[in-house]
Structures are given as structure tokens and as C-alpha cells.
C-alpha positions as CSV (number, residue, x, y, z in Angstrom):
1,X,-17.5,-33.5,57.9
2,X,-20.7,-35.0,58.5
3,X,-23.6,-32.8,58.1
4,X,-26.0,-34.9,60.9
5,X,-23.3,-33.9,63.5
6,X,-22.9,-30.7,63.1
7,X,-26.7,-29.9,62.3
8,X,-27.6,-30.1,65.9
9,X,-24.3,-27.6,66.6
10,X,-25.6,-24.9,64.0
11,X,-29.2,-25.2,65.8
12,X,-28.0,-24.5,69.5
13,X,-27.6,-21.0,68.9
14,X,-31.1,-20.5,66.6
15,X,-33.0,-22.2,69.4
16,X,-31.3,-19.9,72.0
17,X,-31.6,-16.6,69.9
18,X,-35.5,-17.4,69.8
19,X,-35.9,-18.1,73.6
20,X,-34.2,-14.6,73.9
21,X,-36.7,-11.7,71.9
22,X,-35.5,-8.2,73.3
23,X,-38.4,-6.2,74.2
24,X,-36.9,-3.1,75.8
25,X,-37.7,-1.7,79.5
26,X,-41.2,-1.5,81.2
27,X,-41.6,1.0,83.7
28,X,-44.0,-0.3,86.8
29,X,-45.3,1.8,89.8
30,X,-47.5,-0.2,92.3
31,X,-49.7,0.6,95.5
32,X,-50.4,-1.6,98.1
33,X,-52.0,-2.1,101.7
34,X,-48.7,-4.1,103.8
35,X,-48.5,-1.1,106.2
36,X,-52.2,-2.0,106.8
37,X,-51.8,-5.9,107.3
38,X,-52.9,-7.2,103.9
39,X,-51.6,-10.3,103.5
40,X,-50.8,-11.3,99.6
41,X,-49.8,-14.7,97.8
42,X,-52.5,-17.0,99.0
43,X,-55.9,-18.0,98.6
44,X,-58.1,-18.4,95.4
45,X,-58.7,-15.8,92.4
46,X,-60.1,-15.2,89.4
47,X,-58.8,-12.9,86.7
48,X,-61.5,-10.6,84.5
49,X,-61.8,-7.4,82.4
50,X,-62.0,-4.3,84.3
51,X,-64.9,-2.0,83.9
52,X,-66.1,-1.0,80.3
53,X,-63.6,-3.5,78.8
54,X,-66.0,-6.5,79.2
55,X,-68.3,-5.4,76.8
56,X,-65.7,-6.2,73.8
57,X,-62.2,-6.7,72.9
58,X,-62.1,-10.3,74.1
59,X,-59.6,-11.5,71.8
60,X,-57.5,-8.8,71.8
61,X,-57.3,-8.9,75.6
62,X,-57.0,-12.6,76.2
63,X,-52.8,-12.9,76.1
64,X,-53.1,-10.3,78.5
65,X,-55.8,-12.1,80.9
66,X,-53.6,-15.6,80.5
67,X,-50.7,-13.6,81.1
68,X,-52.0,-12.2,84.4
69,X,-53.5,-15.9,85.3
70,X,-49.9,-17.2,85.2
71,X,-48.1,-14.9,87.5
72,X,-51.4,-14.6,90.0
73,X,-50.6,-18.6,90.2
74,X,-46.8,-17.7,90.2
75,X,-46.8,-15.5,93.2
76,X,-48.9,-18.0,95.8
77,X,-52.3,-17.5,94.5
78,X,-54.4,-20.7,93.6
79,X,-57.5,-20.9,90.4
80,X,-60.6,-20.5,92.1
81,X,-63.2,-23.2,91.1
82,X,-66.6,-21.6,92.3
83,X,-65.9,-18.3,94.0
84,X,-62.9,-16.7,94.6
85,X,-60.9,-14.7,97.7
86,X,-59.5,-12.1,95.3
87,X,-60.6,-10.6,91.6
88,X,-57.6,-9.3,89.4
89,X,-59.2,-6.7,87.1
90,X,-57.3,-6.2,84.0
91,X,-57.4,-3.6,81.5
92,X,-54.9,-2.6,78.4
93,X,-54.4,0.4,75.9
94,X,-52.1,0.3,73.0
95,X,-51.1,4.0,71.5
96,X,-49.7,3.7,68.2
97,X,-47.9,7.0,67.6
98,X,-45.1,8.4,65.2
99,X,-41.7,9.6,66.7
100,X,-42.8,12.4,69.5
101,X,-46.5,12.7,69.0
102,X,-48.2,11.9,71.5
103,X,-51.4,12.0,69.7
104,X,-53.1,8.7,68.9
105,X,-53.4,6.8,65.6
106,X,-55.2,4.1,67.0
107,X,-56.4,2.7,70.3
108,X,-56.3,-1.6,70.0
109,X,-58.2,-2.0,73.3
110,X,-59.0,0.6,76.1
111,X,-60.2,0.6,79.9
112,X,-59.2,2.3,83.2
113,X,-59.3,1.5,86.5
114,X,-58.8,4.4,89.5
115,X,-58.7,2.9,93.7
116,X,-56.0,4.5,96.0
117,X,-53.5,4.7,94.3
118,X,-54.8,6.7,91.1
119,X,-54.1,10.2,93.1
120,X,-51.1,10.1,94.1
121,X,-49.9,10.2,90.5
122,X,-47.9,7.3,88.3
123,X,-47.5,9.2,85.5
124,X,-43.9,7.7,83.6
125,X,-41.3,9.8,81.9
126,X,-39.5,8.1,79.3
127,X,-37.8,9.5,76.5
128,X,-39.2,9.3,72.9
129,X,-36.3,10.4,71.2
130,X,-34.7,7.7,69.9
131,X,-38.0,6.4,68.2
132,X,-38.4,10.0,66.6
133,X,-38.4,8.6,62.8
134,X,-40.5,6.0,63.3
135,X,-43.7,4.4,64.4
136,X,-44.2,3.5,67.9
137,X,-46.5,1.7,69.9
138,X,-47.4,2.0,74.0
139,X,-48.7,-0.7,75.8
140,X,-49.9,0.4,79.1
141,X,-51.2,-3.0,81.2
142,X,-53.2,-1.9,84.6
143,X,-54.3,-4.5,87.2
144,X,-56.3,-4.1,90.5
145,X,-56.6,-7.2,92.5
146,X,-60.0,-6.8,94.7
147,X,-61.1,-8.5,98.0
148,X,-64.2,-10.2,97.0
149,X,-65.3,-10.1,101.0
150,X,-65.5,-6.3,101.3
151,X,-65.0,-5.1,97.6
152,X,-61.8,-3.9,98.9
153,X,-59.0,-2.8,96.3
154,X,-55.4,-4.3,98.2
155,X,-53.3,-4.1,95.2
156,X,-52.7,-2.0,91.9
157,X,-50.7,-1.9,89.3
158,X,-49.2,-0.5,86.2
159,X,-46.9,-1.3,83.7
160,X,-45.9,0.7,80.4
161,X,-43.5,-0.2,77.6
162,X,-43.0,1.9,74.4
163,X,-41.2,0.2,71.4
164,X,-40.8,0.0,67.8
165,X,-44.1,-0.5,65.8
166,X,-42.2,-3.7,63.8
167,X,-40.3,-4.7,67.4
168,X,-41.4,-7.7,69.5
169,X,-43.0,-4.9,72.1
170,X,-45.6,-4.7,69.8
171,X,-46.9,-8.2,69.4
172,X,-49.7,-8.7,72.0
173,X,-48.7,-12.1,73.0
174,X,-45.2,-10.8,73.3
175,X,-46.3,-7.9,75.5
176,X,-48.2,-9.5,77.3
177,X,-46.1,-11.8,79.0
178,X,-43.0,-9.0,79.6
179,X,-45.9,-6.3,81.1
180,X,-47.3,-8.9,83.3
181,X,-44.0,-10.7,84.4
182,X,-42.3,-6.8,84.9
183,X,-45.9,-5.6,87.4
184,X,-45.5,-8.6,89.3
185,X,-41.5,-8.6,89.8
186,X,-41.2,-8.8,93.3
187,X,-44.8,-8.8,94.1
188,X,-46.4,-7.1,96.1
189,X,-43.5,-4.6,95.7
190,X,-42.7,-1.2,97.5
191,X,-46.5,0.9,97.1
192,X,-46.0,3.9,95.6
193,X,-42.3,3.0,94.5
194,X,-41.6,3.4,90.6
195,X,-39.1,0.9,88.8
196,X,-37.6,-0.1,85.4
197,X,-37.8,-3.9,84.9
198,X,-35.3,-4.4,82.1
């Protein structure tokens, strides 16, 4: 048999195992303002920390700011080069935590937002048991995009995925890209509607 034909064979399957990392489900709730005529998936935008998140964390947040560049561009919206229609405010809090409590070990980065949609309640159940023995960590991603010509908030979002402290969930660049791909599934979404993006 001859080992520089079959190398290629035995690599298929490594290359395709590593284009596949299972990162478990995110659950997303949204708001929006389509009953009211917004219009989403065009003009220009820029992407920056929400609130007190621009004073620090910039390294820890960037995956999460490139992440959210990507599917802005992905869903119709072009880079702004001076000025920009829209603002997409990003923040992110990772929650380490062992088994069922709830209590914090450590906070990566932090940040809120609250518009509309903060009322009406997107609080997300999921069940913790099955990470009971070990440490976990919550990734929460929130994203308000902001009409620059009225200071308007048309769209918000939030995505939250709990994992293993040692699974892929846990690595920021990995996160990133599932929490931002999973809030803008479908975008702009159903407002108000909560989902599981598998």
C-alpha cells in the first residue's frame, strides 16, 4: 500500500471533524419595530461597545465585535466609511459557575444594554443539571442596533449559551461566532419570540 495515497484518505475525516466543533444550543429572544415599518438589511453601520464596556475589555471583546461585523455585512448591511445609518452596540458577560450555582466565580467582561425590549422580560430557562459536577461557563452576547438619525433603538437582541468550562462554548473566539451567527438567524426575527438555535 502506498502510504502518499492513502495519507490524503486518513486526512478527509480530521479536516472535517475540525470544521465541525459542537458547541451546544444558544437560546435567542429578539425585539424589533416591523409592525412599525422599520426597514432592516440595508444601508451603512458601524459596530462598538455598548455603554460602560468602552472603557476596557478590548481584547476580550473584539472576537465578539468581528463576529457581529460579519453577520451585520451578512444580513444586507454595508461598512460605513465616515458615518454610519445604524450603530450595533455590543456588550458580553461570561459567568463561570460550578454545577447549579448560580453565583459567580468570575465575570471576563461585563455591560448591559436596556431599550424596549428590556421589560417585557427575556429571561431563559435552561436546565443546569447535566453540568452539575462540573465547571460551567455562560456566555450571554446582547446587541442593540441604533438609528444614528433619531438615536432610535430598531433592533435588540440576546443570545445565551451555557457549556462545559473545558468545551469549545467556552473559547471566546468560538463563542463568538455561534452567539452572533444563532441572534442573527433569521434576522430580524419574530420581536419578542424566543428560540433555540441548535
Amino acid at each position: 500500500m502506498n502510504l502518499f495515497r492513502t495519507l490524503p484518505l486518513i486526512l478527509i475525516p480530521l479536516s472535517l471533524s475540525a470544521c465541525a466543533i459542537p458547541t451546544g444550543p444558544v437560546e435567542v429572544t429578539r425585539f424589533n419595530r416591523v409592525a412599525e415599518g422599520v426597514v432592516y438589511g440595508s444601508g451603512s453601520f458601524s459596530v462598538t461597545p455598548a455603554g460602560d464596556m468602552r472603557a476596557g475589555d478590548g481584547l476580550t471583546l473584539s472576537p465578539y465585535l468581528a463576529a457581529i461585523e460579519r453577520e451585520m455585512n451578512r444580513v444586507g448591511y454595508s461598512e460605513a466609511l465616515v458615518g454610519s445609518d445604524v450603530v450595533a452596540e455590543v456588550s458580553v458577560q461570561r459567568v463561570e459557575f460550578r454545577g447549579n450555582d448560580r453565583n459567580p466565580v468570575s465575570v471576563g467582561v461585563g455591560g448591559s444594554t436596556g431599550s424596549y425590549g428590556s421589560g417585557v422580560g427575556v429571561g431563559v430557562g435552561v436546565n443546569l443539571n447535566a453540568l452539575a459536577d462540573q465547571r460551567g461557563v455562560e456566555t450571554t452576547l446582547r446587541v442593540r442596533i441604533v438609528r444614528s438619525a433619531d438615536n432610535l433603538i430598531i433592533w435588540e437582541g440576546k443570545a445565551v449559551q451555557r457549556g462545559a468550562a473545558n468545551s469549545p462554548s467556552a473559547q471566546p473566539g468560538i463563542a463568538a461566532s455561534k452567539l452572533a451567527e444563532a441572534l442573527f438567524k433569521e434576522f430580524p426575527g419574530i420581536s419578542g419570540e424566543a428560540i433555540t438555535v441548535p
